[in-house]
KEVO-736212 format. One record per residue (C-alpha): z, y, x. Coordinates in steps of 0.5 Angstrom, whole numbers, padded with zeros to 4 digits, always signed. Last residue first. Example, Ala and Ser with C-alpha at 12.3 -4.5 7.8 and 13.67 -1.06 7.14 Angstrom:
<pts>
+0014-0002+0027/+0016-0009+0025/
</pts>
This chain:
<pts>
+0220+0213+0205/+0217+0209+0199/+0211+0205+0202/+0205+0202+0196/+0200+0204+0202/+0203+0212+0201/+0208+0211+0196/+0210+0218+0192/+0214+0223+0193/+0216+0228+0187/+0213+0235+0186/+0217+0240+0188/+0219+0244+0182/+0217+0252+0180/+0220+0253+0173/+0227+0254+0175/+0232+0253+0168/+0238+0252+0172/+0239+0245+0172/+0231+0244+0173/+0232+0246+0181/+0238+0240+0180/+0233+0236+0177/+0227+0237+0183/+0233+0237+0188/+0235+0230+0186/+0228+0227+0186/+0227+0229+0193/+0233+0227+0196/+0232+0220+0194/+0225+0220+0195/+0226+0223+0203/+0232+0218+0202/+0228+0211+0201/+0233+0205+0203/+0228+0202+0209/+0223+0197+0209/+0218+0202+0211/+0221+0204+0217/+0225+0211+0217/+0231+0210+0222/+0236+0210+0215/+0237+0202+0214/+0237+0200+0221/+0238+0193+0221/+0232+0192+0215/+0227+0191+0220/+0230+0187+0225/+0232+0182+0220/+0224+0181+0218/+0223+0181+0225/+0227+0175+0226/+0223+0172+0220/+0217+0174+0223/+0219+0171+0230/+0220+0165+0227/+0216+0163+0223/+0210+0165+0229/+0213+0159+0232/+0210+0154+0226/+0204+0158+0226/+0203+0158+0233/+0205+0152+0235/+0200+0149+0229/+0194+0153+0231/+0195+0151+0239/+0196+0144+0238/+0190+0143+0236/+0187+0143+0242/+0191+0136+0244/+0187+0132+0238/+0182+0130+0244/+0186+0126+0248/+0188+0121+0241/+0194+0121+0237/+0200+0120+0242/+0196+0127+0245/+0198+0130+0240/+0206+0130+0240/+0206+0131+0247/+0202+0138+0246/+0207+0140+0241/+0213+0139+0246/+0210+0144+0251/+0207+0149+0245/+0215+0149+0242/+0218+0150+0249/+0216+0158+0249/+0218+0159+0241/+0224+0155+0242/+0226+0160+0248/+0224+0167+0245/+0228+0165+0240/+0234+0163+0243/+0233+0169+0248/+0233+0174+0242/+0239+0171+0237/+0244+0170+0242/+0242+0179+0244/+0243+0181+0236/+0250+0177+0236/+0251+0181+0242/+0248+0187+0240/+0253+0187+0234/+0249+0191+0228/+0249+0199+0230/+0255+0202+0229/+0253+0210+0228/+0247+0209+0222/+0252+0204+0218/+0258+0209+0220/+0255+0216+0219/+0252+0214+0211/+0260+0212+0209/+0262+0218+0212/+0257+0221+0207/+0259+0217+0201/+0266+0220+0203/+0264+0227+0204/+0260+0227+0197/+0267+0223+0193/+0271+0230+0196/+0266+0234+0194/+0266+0232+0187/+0273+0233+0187/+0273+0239+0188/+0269+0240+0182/+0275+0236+0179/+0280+0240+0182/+0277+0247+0181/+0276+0246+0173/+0283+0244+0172/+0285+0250+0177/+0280+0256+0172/+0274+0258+0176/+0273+0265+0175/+0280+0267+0176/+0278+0271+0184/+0282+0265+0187/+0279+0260+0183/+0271+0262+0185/+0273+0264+0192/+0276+0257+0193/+0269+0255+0190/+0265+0258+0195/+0270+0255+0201/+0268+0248+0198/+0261+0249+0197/+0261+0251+0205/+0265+0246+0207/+0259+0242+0204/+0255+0245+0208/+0259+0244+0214/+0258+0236+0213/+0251+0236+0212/+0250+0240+0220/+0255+0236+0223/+0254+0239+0231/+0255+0246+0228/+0251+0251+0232/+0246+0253+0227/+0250+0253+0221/+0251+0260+0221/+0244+0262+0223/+0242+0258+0217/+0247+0262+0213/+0245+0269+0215/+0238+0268+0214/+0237+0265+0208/+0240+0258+0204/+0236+0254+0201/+0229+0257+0206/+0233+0258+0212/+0235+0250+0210/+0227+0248+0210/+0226+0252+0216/+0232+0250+0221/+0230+0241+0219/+0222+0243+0220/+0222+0237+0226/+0216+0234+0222/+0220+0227+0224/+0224+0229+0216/+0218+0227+0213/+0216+0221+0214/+0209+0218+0215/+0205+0212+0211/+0200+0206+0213/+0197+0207+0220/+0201+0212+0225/+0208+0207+0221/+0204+0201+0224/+0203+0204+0231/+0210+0206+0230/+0212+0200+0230/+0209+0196+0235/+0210+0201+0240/+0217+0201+0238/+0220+0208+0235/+0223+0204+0228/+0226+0199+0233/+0232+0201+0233/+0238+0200+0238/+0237+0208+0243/+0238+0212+0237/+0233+0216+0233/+0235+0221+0228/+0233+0220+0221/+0240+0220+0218/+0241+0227+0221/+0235+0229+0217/+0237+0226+0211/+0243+0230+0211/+0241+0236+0212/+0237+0236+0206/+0242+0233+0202/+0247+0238+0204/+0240+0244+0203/+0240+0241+0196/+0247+0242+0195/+0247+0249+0198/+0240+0250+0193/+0245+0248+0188/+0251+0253+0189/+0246+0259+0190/+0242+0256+0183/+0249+0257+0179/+0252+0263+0182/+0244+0267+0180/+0246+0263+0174/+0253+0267+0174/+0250+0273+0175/+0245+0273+0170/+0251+0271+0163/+0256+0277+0167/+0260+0278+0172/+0267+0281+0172/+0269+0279+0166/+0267+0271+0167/+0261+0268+0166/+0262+0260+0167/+0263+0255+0172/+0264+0249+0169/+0257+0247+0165/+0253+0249+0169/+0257+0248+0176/+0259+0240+0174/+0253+0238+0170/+0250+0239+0179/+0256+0236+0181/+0255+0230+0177/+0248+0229+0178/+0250+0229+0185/+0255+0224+0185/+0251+0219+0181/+0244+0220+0186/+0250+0219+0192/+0253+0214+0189/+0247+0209+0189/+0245+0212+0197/+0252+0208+0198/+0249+0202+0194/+0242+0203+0198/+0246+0203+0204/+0251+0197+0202/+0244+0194+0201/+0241+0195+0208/+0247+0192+0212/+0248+0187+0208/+0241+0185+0209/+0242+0185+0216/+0248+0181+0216/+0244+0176+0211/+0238+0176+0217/+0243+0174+0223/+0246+0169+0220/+0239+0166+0217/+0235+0168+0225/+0242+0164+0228/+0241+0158+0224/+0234+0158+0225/+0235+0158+0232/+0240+0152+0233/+0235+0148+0228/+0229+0150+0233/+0234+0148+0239/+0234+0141+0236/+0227+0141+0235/+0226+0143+0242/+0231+0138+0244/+0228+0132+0240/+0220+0133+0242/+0220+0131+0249/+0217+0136+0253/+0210+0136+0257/+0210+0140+0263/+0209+0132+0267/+0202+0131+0264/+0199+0135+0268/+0193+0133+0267/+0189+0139+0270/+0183+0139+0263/+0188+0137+0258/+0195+0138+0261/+0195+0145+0264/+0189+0148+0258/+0195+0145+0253/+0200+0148+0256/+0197+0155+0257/+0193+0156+0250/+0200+0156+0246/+0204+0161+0250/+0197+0166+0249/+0197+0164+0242/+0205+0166+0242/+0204+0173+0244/+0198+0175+0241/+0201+0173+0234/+0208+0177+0237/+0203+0184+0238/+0199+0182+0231/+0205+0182+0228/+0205+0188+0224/+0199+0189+0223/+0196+0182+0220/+0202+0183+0215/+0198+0190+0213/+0192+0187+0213/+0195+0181+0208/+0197+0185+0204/+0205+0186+0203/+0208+0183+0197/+0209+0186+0190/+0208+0193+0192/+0215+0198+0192/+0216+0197+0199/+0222+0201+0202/
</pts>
């Protein structure tokens, strides 16, 4: 996510260098066939481009709004997901008390086990959330060349089985190694711990129920997670969306060139910065969309869930009394990830 009042422009200038590159090169060809060879047979009347151009400007707003309903429905889930945490952390303090059978330190000891598996759940999660699949773009050469030079994401560092053997300890983590959902079976396994604390009398029914019901919100609001990174944004809409732009962008120069030379002869080569700026509009809008179509694949316009779960897991830690906190995540070049 970018926390910066707008991107600068050496950070602009990087992320589209490779479509700039592009369309400067469509833009010198047209210009040297008609000026110096007098082709003037490429040229091409300026009404279908501008009609072709209002056709993909509709289909960059459409698929811009849908992109952003994507990214906003996953900040509202991980929205939830902060709310139901916090909840469930108050929850096993405040409802899970010292019973007979275990005193004021054990039940602490309870606590903290009970909190680092939810950590553990948030750490799992994030994780699989930032998992390629073969529609996004986060791993593109473009996009990982800016991504190498403004900022890094924590979960690419392939160190998911040892922060979790680190939470949960060897016999545990082994445990969860084969399971295909590892998020999902953590909380399974909170589930299982407090069926144990209601069958042994130290969680009273009332007290089970709305600490399962915490669960249950947390399975849902993960769930919710699974379908915005398992379907991707409709790859026909997409696909529409890429051949009418690259099409504009191609006949863009061939019409500009015909508009100039009404002027004079020699105002031909100021086609090329005016095709490039007015093409590269729109490639930058539809890469805005691209951007924020996948809104967990770890790219600087995503929602942050590395912050997230780290802020989490600092007041959960905090809950119980603990003394040694995780710093928080910071931006790196005004990027939160």
């Amino acid at each position: 996510m970018y926390v910066g009042t707008r991107y600068r422009l050496l950070q602009l200038i990087a992320w589209t260098r490779g479509e700039t590159l592009f369309l400067t090169g469509i833009a010198i060809v047209p210009a040297l066939l008609i000026n110096r060879l007098g082709w003037t047979w490429l040229t091409v009347p300026w009404v279908p481009v501008a009609m072709l151009g209002t056709a993909s400007a509709f289909t960059v707003g459409f698929r811009n709004n849908a992109t952003y309903g994507r990214m906003w429905e996953a900040r509202q889930i991980w929205g939830g997901i902060v709310n139901a945490t916090r909840a469930w952390g108050i929850g096993v303090r405040d409802l899970i008390l010292p019973a007979p059978h275990r005193d004021a330190a054990e039940t602490l000891a309870l606590h903290r086990r009970l909190l680092h598996s939810h950590i553990a759940w948030l750490t799992a999660l994030r994780y699989q959330l930032r998992e390629a699949r073969p529609w996004e773009t986060a791993n593109r050469r473009d996009n990982a060349a800016f991504r190498a030079r403004f900022f890094t994401v924590p979960e690419h560092d392939g160190q998911l089985d040892a922060r979790l053997l680190a939470l949960l300890g060897a016999e545990e983590a082994t445990a969860l190694a084969g399971r295909p959902n590892r998020a999902a079976a953590l909380l399974a396994t909170q589930s299982a711990a407090l069926a144990a604390l209601a069958a042994d009398g130290t969680l009273e029914p009332n007290r089970h129920v709305a600490l399962y019901a915490r669960l249950a919100e947390l399975l849902d609001l993960q769930g919710r997670c699974e379908r915005i990174k398992n379907f991707p944004y409709p790859r026909q809409f997409a696909t529409l969306n890429y051949w009418f732009i690259r099409l504009f962008v191609v006949l863009v120069p061939f019409g500009m060139v015909q508009e100039f030379r009404r002027v004079d002869g020699t105002w031909v080569w100021m086609s090329i910065p005016l095709s490039v700026l007015v093409t590269w509009m729109f490639l930058a809008l539809e890469k805005v969309g691209e951007s924020t179509e996948n809104p967990f694949e770890g790219a600087s316009n995503d929602v942050p869930v590395s912050q997230l779960s780290r802020m989490l897991e600092i007041e959960l830690r905090a809950l119980t009394g603990e003394r040694e906190l995780p710093a928080p995540l910071g931006a790196q070049n005004d990027i939160i990830v």
